[in-house]
Each structure stands twice: as structure tokens, then as C-alpha cells.
TIFI-516714 format. One record per residue: x, y, z of N, C-alpha, C, O in turn; residue in one letter. Coordinates in steps of 0.05 Angstrom, whole numbers, plus 5000, padded with zeros to 4 digits. Layout:
N
XYZXYZXYZXYZA
...
! end
This chain:
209
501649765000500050005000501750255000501250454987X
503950225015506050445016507650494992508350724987X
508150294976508850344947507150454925508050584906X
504750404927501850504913501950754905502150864883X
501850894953501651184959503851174938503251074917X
505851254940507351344935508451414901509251644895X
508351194881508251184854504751444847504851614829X
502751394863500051574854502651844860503851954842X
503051904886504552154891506052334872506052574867X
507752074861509952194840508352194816508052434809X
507052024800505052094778504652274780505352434762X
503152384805500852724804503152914804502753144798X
505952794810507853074820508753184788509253404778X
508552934779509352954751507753094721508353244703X
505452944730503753144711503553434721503153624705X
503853474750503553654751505753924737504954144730X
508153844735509453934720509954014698511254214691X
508553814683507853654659505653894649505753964625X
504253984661502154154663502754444661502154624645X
504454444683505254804687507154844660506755014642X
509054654661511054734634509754684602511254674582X
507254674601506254634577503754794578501854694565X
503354994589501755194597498755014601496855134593X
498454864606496654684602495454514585493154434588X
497054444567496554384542499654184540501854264533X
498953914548501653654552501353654526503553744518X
500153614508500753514487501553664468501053594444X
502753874473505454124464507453894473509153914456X
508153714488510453624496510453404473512753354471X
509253274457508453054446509553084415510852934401X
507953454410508453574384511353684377512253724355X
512453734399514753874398517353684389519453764379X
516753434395518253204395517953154361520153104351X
516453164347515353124330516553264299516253194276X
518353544314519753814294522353734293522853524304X
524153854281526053924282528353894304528153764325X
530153994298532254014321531954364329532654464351X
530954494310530854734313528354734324528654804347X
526154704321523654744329523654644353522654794370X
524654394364524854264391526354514408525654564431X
528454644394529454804411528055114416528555254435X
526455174395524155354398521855354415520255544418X
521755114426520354964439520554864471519354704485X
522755034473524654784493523154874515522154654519X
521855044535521155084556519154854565519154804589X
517654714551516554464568519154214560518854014574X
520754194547523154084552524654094576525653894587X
524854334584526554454607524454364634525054244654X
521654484624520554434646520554084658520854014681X
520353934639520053614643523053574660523053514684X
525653594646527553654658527153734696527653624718X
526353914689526254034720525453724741526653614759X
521753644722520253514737521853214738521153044755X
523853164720524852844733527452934753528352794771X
528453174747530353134778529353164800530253074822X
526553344791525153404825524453084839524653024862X
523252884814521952664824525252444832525052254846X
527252494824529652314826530352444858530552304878X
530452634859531352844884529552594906530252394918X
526852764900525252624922525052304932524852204955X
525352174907526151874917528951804930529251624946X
530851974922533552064938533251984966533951774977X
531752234980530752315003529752135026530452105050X
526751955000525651845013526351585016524951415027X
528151565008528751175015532051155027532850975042X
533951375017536051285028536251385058535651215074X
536951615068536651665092534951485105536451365120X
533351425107531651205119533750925123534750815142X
533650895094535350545104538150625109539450445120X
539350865105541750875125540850845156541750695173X
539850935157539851045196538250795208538550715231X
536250675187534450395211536950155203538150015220X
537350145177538249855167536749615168534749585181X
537649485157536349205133533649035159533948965182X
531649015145530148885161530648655173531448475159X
530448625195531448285214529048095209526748175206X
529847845208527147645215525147585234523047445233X
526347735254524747815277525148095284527248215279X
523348165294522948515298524548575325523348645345X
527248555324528648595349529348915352530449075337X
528148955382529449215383531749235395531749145418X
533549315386535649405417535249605426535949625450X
533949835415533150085438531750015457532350105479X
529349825455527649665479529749455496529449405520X
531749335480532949045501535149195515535049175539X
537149325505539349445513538549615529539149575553X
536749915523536250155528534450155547535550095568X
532150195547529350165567529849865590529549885615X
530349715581530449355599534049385608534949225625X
535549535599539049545601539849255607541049175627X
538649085580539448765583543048865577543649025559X
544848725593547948695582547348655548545248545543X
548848725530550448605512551448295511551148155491X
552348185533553848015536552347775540553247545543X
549647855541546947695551546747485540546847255549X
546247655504545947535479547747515469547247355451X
550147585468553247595456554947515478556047665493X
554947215477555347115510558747015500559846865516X
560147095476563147045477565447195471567947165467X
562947425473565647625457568347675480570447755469X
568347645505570047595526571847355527573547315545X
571047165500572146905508572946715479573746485479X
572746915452572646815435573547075409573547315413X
574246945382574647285364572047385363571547625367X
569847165357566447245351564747315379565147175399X
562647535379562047495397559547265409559147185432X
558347225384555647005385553647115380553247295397X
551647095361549347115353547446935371548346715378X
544747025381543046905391541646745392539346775385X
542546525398541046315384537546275397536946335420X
535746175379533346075391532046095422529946195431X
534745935435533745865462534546095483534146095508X
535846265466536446485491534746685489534946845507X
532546765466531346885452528446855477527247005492X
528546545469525746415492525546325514523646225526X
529746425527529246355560527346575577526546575601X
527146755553525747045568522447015564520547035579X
522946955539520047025518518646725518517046675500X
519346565535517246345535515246425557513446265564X
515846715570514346775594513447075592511347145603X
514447205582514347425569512747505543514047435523X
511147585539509247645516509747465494510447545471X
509147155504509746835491507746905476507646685463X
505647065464504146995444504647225428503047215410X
505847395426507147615409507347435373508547225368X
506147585357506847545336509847445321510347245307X
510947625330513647545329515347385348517547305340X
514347325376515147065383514146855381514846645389X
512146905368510946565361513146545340514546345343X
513846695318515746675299518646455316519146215311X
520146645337521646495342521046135352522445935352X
518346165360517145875377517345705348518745505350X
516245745322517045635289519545555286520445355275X
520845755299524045685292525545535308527845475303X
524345445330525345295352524344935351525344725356X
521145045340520044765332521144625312521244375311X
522144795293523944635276526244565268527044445247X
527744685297531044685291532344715271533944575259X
530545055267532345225246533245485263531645615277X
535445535259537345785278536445945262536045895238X
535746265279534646455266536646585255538846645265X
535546645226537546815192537247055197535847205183X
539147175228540047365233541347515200542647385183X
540647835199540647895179543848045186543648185206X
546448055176548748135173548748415175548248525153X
549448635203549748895192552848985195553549135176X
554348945208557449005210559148855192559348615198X
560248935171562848765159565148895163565849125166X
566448625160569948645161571048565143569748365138X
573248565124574548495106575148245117575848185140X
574548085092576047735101578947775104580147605118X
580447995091583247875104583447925129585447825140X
581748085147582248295175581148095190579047995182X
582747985220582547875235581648085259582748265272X
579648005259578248275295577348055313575647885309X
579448075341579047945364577648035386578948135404X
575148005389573048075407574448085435574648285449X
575347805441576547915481578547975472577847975496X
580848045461582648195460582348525469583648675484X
579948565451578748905461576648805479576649035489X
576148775483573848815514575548655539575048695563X
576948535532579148465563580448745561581448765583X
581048975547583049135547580749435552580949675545X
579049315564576649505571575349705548574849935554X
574949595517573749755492571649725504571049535519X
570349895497566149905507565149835478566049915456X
563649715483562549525448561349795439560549765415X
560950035450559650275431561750315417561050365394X
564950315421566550495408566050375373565950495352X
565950155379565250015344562150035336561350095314X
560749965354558149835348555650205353553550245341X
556750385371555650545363553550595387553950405402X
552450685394549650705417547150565408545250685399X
547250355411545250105393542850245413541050395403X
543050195437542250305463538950455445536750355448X
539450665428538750835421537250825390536251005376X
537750545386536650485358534350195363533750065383X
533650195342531250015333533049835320534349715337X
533549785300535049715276537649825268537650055257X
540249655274541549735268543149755243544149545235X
543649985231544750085206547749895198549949855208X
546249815171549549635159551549825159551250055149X
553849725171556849875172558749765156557949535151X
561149805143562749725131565149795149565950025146X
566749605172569249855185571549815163572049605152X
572549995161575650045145577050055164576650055189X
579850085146582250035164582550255173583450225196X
582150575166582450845174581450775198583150785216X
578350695207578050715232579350545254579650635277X
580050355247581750185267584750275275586250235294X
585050425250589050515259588750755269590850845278X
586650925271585651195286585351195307585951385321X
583950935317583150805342586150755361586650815384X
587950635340589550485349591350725361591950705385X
592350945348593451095348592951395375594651545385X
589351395382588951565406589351355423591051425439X
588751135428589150925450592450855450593250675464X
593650945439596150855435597250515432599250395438X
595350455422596450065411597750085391597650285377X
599549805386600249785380599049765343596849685337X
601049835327600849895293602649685278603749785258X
603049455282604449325279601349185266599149165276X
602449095235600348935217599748685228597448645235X
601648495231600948295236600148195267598548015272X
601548345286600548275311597748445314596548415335X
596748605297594248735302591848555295590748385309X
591148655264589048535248590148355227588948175217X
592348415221592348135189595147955202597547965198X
593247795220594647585234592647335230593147115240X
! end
């Protein structure tokens, strides 16, 4: 329905354009096409005007879809908030990410840690019955990927959190989000890091070990 609104929106934005630059009369845009190279250019003000009306409508789809999927990021299979689990409930991190102290990964959530809460907790929630599907059938939930790292870059989870990193310095104030936004880290930010904290810059004892 949201795609509907939206295509009717830009149609009307468009004729409307379509309209003003052809003094009301679109099908000056039709005839004009129809002349010359000289006459088209005798002509050009509903040319110009249409012009106007596909950057205005490129602009606005700009607007309306990217900023959005930067700041929420990629839809999950289940509607997890971390502004509700982290933020409002101040569940640890470490709750659900029960290795990053003890391992390079920190651990994705599996099923049963999902429903040590929520088999008692709003157990008929739409979306935990979802996880109760995924548990009945011993399928691990297709957590959707938002942080990458280059396959050559080795990042050791207790290495930085035994050395007291706060999982915001990478991961950001999740605290404060719904959905969190796909990241790509580069090496700029890790040797920036490395460099106010004063660690060591040495390639191989760092990340490409």
C-alpha cells in the first residue's frame, strides 16, 4: 500500500509539472518531439520544464528511501529492538553475545536464549510465536548481517573488551536504535583507534594475523 501511495504521489507530481511547463496543454510536449532540432529547441521550455520535473521526482526518491535505510538498516527476521532490550530493559550486551570475552566472535542469539525470556514474556507476540516456528523446527534464526569486516582482517572480540573497549566504540549507541544500520569498518578507523589509545600498529600482531 506504501508503494501505491507513493508511485500515485509521483504520477500527480509529475503531471503536475507536465502541466505547468506546457501551459496546460501536455500535448505541446508530444508535438514538439515531432519538429526539428530547431523547432524542439524553439520549443524547449516544456523540455526544460519536464527536465526540472524528473530531477525534482529523482531528488525526492533520493530523500525518501535512502536516509531511511541508512539510519534503521536492513530488516531482521524478527522485529528485534535494541533500543527496547539494551536501552529501556538495560539487558547486558553480553546476555545475547555471550563470547565476545572469550572468543574472536561474539555469538549471535540463538533460539533458546531468545525464549529463555519470551517463553514467559509476551509468549504469544506475533513475532515470538515466529521464534517458537524456529525452535519447533530446529532452524537457527537468519539473523540478517549488519557489521562487515574484510576477510583478510582478523578482529578479536576479548582481545578488546579484556583491554576494557566498550562495544559502543565500534558498534555505536545500539542503546538508542531500533534497527541497526549496515556498517562497513575500514582500516582508517581501526588505525585511528589504534593510534588515540596508543596500541600497537604493527600489521600482523594487530588485524592481518
Amino acid at each position: 500500500m506504501e508503494i501505491l501511495i507513493l508511485t500515485v504521489s509521483l504520477l500527480a507530481l509529475l503531471m503536475t509539472v507536465v502541466l505547468i511547463g506546457t501551459a496546460g496543454r501536455p500535448l505541446r510536449l508530444f508535438s514538439a518531439f515531432g519538429e526539428s532540432l530547431v523547432g524542439i529547441w524553439a520549443n524547449r521550455w516544456p523540455l526544460l520544464w519536464i527536465a526540472a520535473g524528473v530531477f525534482l521526482v529523482l531528488g525526492f526518491l533520493y530523500f525518501y528511501y535512502v536516509p531511511p535505510a541508512t539510519r534503521i538498516g536492513p530488516e531482521q527476521p524478527i522485529a528485534f529492538s535494541h533500543r527496547l532490550h539494551a536501552g529501556d530493559k538495560a539487558i547486558s550486551c553480553r546476555f545475547c553475545h555471550p563470547f565476545v570475552e572469550r572468543s574472536n566472535h561474539p555469538g549471535i542469539p540463538a533460539v533458546e536464549k531468545c525464549l529463555y525470556c519470551h517463553n514467559h514474556i509476551i509468549a504469544n507476540h506475533p513475532e515470538i510465536l515466529k521464534e517458537h516456528a524456529y525452535y519447533n523446527t530446529d532452524t537457527p534464526t537468519p539473523w540478517v548481517k549488519v557489521f562487515y569486516m574484510p576477510e583478510h582482517v582478523l578482529f578479536n572480540h576479548q582481545r578488546h573488551l579484556l583491554s576494557g573497549i566498550d562495544c559502543a566504540a565500534c558498534h555505536g549507541e545500539v542503546q538508542h536504535q531500533d534497527r541497526l544500520a549496515a556498517r562497513r569498518l575500514k582500516m582508517g578507523f581501526c588505525v585511528a583507534c589504534h593510534r588515540e589509545r596508543n596500541a600497537t600498529l604493527d600489521c600482523w600482531l594487530s588485524c592481518h594475523n
